[in-house]
PLY file of the C-alpha trace (Angstrom):
ply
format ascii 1.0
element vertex 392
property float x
property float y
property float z
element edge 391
property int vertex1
property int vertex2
end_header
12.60 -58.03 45.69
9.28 -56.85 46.13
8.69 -53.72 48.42
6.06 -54.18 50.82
5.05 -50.20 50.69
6.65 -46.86 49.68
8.76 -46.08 52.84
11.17 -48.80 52.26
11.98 -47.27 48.96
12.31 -43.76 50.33
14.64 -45.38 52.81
16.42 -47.43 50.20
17.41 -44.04 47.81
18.02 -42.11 51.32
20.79 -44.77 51.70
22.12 -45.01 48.47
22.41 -40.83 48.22
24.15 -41.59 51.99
26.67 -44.03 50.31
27.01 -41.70 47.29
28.06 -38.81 49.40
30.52 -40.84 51.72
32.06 -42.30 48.79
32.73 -38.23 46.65
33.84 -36.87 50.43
36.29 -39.75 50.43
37.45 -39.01 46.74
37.76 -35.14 47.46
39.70 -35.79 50.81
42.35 -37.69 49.11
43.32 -34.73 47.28
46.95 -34.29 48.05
47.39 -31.08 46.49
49.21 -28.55 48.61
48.35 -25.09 49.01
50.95 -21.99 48.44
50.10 -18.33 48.39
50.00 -16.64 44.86
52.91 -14.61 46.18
54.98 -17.40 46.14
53.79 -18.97 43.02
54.39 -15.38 41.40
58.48 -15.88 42.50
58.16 -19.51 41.03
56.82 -18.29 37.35
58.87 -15.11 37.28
62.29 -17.73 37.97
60.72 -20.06 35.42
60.61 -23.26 37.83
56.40 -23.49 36.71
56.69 -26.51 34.34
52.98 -27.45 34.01
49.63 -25.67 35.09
46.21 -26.93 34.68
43.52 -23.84 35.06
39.83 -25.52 37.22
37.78 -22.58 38.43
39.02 -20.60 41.69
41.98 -22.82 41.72
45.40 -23.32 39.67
47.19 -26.51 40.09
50.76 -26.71 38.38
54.03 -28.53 38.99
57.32 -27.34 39.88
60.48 -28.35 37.66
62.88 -28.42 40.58
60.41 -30.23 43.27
57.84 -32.93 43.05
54.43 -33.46 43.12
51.46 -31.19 42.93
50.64 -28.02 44.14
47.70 -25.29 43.95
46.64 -21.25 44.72
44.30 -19.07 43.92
43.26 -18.38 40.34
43.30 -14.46 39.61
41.23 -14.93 36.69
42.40 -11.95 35.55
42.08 -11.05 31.63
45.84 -12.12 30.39
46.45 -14.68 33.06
46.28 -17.18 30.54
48.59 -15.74 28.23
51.39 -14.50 30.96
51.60 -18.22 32.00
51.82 -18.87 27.81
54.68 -16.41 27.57
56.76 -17.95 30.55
56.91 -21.48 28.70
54.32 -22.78 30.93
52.68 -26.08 29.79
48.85 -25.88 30.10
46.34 -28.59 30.50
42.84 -27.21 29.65
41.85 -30.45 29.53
42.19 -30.84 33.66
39.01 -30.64 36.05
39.43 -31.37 39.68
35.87 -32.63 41.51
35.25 -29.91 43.65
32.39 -29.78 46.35
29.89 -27.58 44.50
30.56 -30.36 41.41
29.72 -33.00 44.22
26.39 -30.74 45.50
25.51 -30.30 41.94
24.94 -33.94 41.18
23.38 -34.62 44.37
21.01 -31.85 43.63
20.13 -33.62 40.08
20.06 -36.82 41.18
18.02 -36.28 44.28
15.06 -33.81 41.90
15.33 -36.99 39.42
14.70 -39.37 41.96
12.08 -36.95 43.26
10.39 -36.92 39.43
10.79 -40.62 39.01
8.50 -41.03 42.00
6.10 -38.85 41.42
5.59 -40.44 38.02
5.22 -43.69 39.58
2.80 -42.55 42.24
0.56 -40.92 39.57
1.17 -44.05 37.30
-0.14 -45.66 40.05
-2.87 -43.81 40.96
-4.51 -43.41 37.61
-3.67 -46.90 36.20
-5.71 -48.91 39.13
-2.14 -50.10 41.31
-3.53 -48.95 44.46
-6.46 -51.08 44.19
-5.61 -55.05 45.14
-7.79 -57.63 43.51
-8.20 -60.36 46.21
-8.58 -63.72 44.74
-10.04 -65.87 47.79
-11.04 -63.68 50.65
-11.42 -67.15 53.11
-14.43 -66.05 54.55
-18.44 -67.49 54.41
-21.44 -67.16 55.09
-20.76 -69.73 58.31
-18.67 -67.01 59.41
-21.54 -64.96 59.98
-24.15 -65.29 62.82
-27.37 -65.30 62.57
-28.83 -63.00 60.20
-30.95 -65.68 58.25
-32.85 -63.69 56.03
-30.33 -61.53 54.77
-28.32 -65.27 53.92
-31.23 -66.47 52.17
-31.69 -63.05 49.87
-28.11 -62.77 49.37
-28.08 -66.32 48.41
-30.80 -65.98 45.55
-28.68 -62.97 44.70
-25.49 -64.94 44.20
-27.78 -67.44 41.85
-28.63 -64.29 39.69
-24.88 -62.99 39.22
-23.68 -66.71 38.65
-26.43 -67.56 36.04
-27.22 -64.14 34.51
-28.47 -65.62 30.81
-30.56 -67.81 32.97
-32.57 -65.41 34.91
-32.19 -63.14 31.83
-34.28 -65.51 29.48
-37.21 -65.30 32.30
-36.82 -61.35 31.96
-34.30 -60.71 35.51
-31.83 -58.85 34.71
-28.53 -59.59 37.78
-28.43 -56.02 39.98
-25.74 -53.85 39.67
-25.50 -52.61 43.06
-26.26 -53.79 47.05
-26.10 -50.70 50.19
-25.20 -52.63 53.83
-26.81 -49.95 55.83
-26.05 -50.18 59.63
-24.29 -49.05 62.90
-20.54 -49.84 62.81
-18.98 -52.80 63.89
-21.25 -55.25 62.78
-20.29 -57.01 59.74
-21.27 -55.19 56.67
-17.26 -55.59 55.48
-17.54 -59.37 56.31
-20.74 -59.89 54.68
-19.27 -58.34 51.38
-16.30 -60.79 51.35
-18.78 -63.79 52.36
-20.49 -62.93 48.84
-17.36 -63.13 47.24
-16.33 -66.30 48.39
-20.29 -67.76 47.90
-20.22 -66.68 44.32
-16.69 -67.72 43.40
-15.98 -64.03 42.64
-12.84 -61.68 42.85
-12.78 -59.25 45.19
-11.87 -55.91 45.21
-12.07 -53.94 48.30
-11.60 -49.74 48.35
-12.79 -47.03 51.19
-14.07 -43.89 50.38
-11.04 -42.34 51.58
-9.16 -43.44 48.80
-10.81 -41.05 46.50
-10.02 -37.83 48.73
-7.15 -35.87 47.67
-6.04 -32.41 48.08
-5.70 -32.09 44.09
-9.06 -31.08 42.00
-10.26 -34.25 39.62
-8.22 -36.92 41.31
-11.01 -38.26 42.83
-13.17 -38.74 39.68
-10.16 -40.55 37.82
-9.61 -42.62 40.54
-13.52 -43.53 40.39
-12.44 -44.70 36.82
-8.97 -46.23 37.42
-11.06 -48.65 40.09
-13.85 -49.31 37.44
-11.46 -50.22 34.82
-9.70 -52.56 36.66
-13.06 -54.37 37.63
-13.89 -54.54 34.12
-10.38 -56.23 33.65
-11.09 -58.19 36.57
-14.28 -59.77 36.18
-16.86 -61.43 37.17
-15.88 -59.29 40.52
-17.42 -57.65 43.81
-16.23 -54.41 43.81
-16.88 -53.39 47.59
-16.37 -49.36 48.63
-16.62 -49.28 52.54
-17.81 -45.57 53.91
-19.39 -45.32 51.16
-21.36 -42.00 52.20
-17.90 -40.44 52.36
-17.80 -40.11 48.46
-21.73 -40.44 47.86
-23.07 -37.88 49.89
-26.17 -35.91 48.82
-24.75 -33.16 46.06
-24.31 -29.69 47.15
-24.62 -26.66 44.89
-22.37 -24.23 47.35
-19.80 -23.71 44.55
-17.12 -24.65 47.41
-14.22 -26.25 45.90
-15.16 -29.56 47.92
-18.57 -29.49 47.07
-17.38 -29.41 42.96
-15.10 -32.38 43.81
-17.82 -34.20 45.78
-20.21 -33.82 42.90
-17.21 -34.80 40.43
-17.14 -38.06 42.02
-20.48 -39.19 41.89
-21.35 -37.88 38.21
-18.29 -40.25 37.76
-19.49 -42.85 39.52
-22.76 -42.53 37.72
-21.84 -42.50 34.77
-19.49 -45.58 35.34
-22.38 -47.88 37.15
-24.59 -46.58 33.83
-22.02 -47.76 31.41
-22.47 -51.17 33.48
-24.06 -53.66 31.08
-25.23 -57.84 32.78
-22.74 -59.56 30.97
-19.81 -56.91 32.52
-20.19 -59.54 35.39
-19.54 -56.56 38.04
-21.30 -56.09 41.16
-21.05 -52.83 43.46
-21.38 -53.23 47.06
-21.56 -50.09 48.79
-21.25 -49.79 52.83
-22.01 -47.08 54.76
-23.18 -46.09 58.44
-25.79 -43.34 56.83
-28.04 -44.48 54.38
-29.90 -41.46 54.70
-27.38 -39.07 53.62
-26.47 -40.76 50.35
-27.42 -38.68 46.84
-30.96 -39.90 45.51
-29.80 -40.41 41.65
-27.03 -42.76 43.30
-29.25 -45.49 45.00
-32.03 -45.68 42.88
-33.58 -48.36 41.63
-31.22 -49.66 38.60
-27.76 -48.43 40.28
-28.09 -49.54 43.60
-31.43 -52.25 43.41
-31.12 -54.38 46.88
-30.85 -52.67 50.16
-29.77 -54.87 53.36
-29.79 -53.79 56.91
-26.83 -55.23 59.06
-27.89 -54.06 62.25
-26.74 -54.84 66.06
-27.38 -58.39 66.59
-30.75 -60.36 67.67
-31.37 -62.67 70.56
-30.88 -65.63 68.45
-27.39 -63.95 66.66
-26.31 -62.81 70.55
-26.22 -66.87 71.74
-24.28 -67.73 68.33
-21.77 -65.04 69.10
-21.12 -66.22 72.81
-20.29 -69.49 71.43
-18.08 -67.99 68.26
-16.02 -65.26 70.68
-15.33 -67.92 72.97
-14.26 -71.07 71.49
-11.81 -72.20 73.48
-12.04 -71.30 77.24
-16.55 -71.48 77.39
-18.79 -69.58 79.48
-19.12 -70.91 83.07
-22.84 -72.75 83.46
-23.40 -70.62 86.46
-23.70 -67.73 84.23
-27.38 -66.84 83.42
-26.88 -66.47 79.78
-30.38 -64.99 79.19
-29.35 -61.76 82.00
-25.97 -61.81 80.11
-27.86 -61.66 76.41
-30.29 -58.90 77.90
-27.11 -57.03 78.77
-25.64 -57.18 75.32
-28.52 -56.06 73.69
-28.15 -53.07 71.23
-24.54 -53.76 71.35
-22.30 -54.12 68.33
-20.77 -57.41 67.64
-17.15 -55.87 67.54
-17.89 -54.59 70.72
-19.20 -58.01 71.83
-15.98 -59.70 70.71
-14.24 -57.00 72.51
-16.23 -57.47 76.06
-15.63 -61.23 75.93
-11.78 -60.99 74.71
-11.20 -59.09 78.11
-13.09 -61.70 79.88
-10.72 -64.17 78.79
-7.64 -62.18 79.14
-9.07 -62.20 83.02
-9.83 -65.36 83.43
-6.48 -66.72 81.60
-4.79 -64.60 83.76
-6.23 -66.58 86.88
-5.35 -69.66 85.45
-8.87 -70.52 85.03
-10.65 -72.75 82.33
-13.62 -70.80 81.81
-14.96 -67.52 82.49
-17.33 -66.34 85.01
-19.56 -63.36 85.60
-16.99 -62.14 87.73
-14.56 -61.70 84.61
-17.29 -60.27 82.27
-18.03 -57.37 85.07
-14.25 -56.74 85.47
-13.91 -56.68 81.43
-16.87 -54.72 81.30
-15.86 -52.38 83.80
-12.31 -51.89 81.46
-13.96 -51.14 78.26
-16.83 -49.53 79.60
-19.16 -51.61 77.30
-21.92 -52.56 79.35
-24.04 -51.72 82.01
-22.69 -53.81 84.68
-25.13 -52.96 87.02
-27.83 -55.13 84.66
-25.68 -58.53 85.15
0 1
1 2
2 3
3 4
4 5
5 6
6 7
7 8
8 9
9 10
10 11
11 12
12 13
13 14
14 15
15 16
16 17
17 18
18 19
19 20
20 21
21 22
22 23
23 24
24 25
25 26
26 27
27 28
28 29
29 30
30 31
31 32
32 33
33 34
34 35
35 36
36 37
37 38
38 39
39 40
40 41
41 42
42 43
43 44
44 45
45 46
46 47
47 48
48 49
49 50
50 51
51 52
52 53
53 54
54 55
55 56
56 57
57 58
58 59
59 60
60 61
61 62
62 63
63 64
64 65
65 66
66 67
67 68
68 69
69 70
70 71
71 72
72 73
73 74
74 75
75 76
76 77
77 78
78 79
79 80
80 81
81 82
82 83
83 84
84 85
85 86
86 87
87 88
88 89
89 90
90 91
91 92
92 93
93 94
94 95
95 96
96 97
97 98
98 99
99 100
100 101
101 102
102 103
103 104
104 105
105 106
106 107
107 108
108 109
109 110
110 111
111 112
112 113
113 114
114 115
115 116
116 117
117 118
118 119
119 120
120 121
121 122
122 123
123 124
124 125
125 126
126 127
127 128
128 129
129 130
130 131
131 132
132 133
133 134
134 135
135 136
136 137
137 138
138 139
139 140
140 141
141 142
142 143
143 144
144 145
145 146
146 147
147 148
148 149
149 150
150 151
151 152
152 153
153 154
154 155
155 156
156 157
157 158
158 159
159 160
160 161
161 162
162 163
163 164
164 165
165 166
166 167
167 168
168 169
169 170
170 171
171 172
172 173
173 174
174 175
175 176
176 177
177 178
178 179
179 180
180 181
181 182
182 183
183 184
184 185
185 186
186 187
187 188
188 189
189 190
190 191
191 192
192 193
193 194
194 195
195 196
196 197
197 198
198 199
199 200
200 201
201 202
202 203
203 204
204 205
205 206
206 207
207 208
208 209
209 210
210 211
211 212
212 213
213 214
214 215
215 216
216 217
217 218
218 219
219 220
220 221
221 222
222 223
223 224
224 225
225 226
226 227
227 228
228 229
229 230
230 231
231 232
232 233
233 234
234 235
235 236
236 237
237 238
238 239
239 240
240 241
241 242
242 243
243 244
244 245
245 246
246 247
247 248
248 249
249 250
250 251
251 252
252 253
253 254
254 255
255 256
256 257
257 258
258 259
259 260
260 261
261 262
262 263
263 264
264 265
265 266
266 267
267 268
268 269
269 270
270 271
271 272
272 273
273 274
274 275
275 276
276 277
277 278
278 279
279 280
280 281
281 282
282 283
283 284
284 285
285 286
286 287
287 288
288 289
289 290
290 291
291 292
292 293
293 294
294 295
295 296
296 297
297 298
298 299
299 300
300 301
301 302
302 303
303 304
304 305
305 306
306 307
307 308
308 309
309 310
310 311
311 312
312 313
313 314
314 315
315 316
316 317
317 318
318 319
319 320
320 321
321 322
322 323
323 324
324 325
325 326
326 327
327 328
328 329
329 330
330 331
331 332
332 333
333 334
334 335
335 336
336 337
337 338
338 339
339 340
340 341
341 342
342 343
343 344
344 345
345 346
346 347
347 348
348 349
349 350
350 351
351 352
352 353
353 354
354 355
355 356
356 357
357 358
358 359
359 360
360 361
361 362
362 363
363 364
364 365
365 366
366 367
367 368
368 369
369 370
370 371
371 372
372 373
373 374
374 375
375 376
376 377
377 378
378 379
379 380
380 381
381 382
382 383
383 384
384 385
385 386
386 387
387 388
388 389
389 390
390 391
C-alpha cells in the first residue's frame, strides 16, 4: 500500500505502539502471583516449607512445598541473601525474569527513538535524494487553455521548436535557452502557461515553489537546489518550473545575517547548477515570480535566464474569451452590455474574474435560472468585493 503523505504513517506506528502496549498490559495483568509480607516468608524459610525461589529485581517469587502455586515479596537484596536461601535447601532459578513495567517502558522507549531515527533517515533520504520533487508526465493542459495572449503563444511556440530541435537550430549557430521569467501580478496564469509548454513540447514536468528550499537548518536549501537539478538531469528532456521564484532568487545581501548566508547559498547553487547546464542536457528552467525587479542580476542575465514574458491582467480581447471560458454552461444574459461589463473587469486578474462569475452562477443557479444577469454579477460582486459595482 502506498501512503498518500507522512501523517498516515505517523498514525499507522501511533497505532501499532497502541496495540503493543495493550497487548504487554494484558501479559503483565495476568500475573497470578500473590503477594505475602517478608515476615511471613521469613517463618516459611526458617520451617523449611520454601521449595523453589527465583530472584527478578525488587521481587522474589518462590513456591511453597506444602501449598500450591506461586507466590512473591520483597527482595532484601541484602549481601548473603543469596546464600541464606542456599543454606536452607532452597532451589534457585537464576535463570527466571518476570516482565515487569519498567521492562515494558524500556522497550517502548527503544522502539519509539528507533522509529523516531528510522524517520528521520527517510525524511533526509528524501530530501537530499530528489523524493519530494514529482516528475509529472502529462500535465493535460494547452495552449487552448489559455486566452488570449497571442504573442506570448507565438514566441513560446518558436521556443518549443528550439528545445525540440536543438542540433537543428544549433547548426545555424542558436543555441536552445536555458531559462524563461513569467513576470506578472498574481492570478493570472504564469503556472498554467508553464504546464502549457510542457504539454506543447512533449516534455516532463517538474513543478517546485520556492518554499520548498526554506528550512530552519543552514545548507538545506542549497542541496535541495541540487537534489531538484539532479533529478531533471535524470529526467530529461524536462521543464523544470520554480513558482515564487523571487522567494529563493532575491537580490544577494552582504548583512552577514544567518538568512542572508543561506539566501546567497542558494543562488551560488543555483548558479552554478544552470552553468553546468550544457544544450544537449535537454533542461529548461522556468522561473515565476510576482517581482521581477527584485531578482539578483547574475541570476537573469542573458545566458541563465535569456527570454523574459510578461503575463499580465488580461486585455479587451482576452476579457471576452474569458466570459465565454468561466461560463460555459449557464451564458451571459444578451441584455447584459458586455462592453460596460468588460470596462468593469479591466485591471482585474483572471482568477479573480473566474471568481466574480462563479458567484454569479452560484446566484443565478440558486434562482433556478438559465443564465445570468447583471443583477447576479452586482450581487456576486458585492460578495467578493471584486468590482466596482457602481461602474455596471
Amino acid at each position: 500500500m502506498k501512503l498518500k503523505n507522512k501523517y498516515q504513517l505517523i498514525i499507522i506506528i501511533a497505532l501499532i505502539l497502541l496495540i503493543f502496549v495493550i497487548i504487554l498490559f494484558n501479559i503483565l495483568s495476568n500475573n497470578n502471583s500473590t503477594y505475602i509480607s517478608y515476615k511471613e516468608f521469613n517463618k516459611y524459610l526458617i520451617s523449611g516449607d520454601i521449595d523453589s525461589a527465583s530472584l527478578d529485581g525488587e521481587k522474589v517469587f518462590f513456591n511453597l512445598k506444602s501449598a500450591s502455586g506461586e507466590y512473591y515479596t520483597d527482595n532484601p537484596s541484602t549481601e548473603n541473601f543469596k546464600e541464606t536461601l542456599l543454606l536452607n535447601d532452597v532451589k534457585l532459578d537464576d535463570s527466571f525474569n518476570s516482565f515487569t513495567v519498567e521492562d515494558a517502558l524500556d522497550i517502548l522507549f527503544y522502539l519509539v527513538f528507533f522509529v523516531f531515527i528510522g524517520f528521520a533517515i527517510y525524511k533526509i533520504t528524501a530530501t537530499f535524494g530528489g523524493q519530494k520533487f514529482k516528475v509529472v508526465r502529462k500535465t493535460n493542459t494547452t495552449f487552448n487553455d489559455i486566452c488570449g495572449m497571442a504573442d506570448i503563444k507565438k514566441d513560446m511556440t518558436k521556443t518549443i521548436d528550439i528545445i525540440k530541435n536543438p542540433q537543428e537550430y544549433e547548426q545555424k549557430g542558436i543555441r536552445a535557452p536555458k531559462g524563461i521569467i513569467l513576470e506578472g501580478p498574481p492570478g493570472n496564469g504564469k503556472t498554467l502557461f508553464a504546464k502549457a509548454l510542457a504539454t506543447e513540447a512533449g516534455l516532463n514536468f517538474i513543478p517546485a515553489k520556492g518554499a520548498d528550499f526554506q528550512s530552519a537548518i543552514m545548507s538545506i536549501g542549497p542541496q535541495k537546489i541540487k537534489a531538484l537539478f539532479r533529478k531533471a538531469r535524470k529526467n530529461k528532456p524536462c521543464i523544470l518550473f520554480i513558482d515564487e521564484f523571487d522567494s529563493i532568487g532575491e537580490r544577494r545581501s552582504y548583512t552577514g545575517m544567518g538568512i542572508d548566508k543561506e539566501n546567497n547559498r542558494i543562488i551560488t547553487a543555483m548558479l552554478n547548477e544552470m552553468d553546468g547546464f550544457e544544450e544537449k542536457d535537454g533542461v529548461l528552467v522556468i522561473g515565476a515570480t510576482n517581482s521581477y525587479s527584485s531578482l539578483d542580476s547574475a541570476l537573469i542575465r542573458p545566458g541563465r535566464f535569456d527570454k523574459k514574458f510578461n503575463i499580465g491582467n488580461p486585455d479587451k480581447n482576452t476579457l471576452k474569451e474569458l466570459l465565454e471560458m468561466y461560463t460555459p454552461k449557464i451564458k451571459l444574459s444578451q441584455t447584459i452590455n458586455k462592453e460596460s461589463l468588460i470596462k468593469c473587469l479591466s485591471g482585474i486578474s483572471c482568477s479573480a474574474i473566474e471568481t466574480l462569475l462563479n458567484e454569479a452562477t452560484l446566484e443565478a443557479v440558486s434562482k433556478n435560472k438559465d443564465e445570468i444577469s447583471i443583477e447576479d454579477i452586482i450581487i456576486a460582486g458585492k460578495k467578493t468585493n471584486i468590482i466596482n459595482i457602481n461602474k455596471l
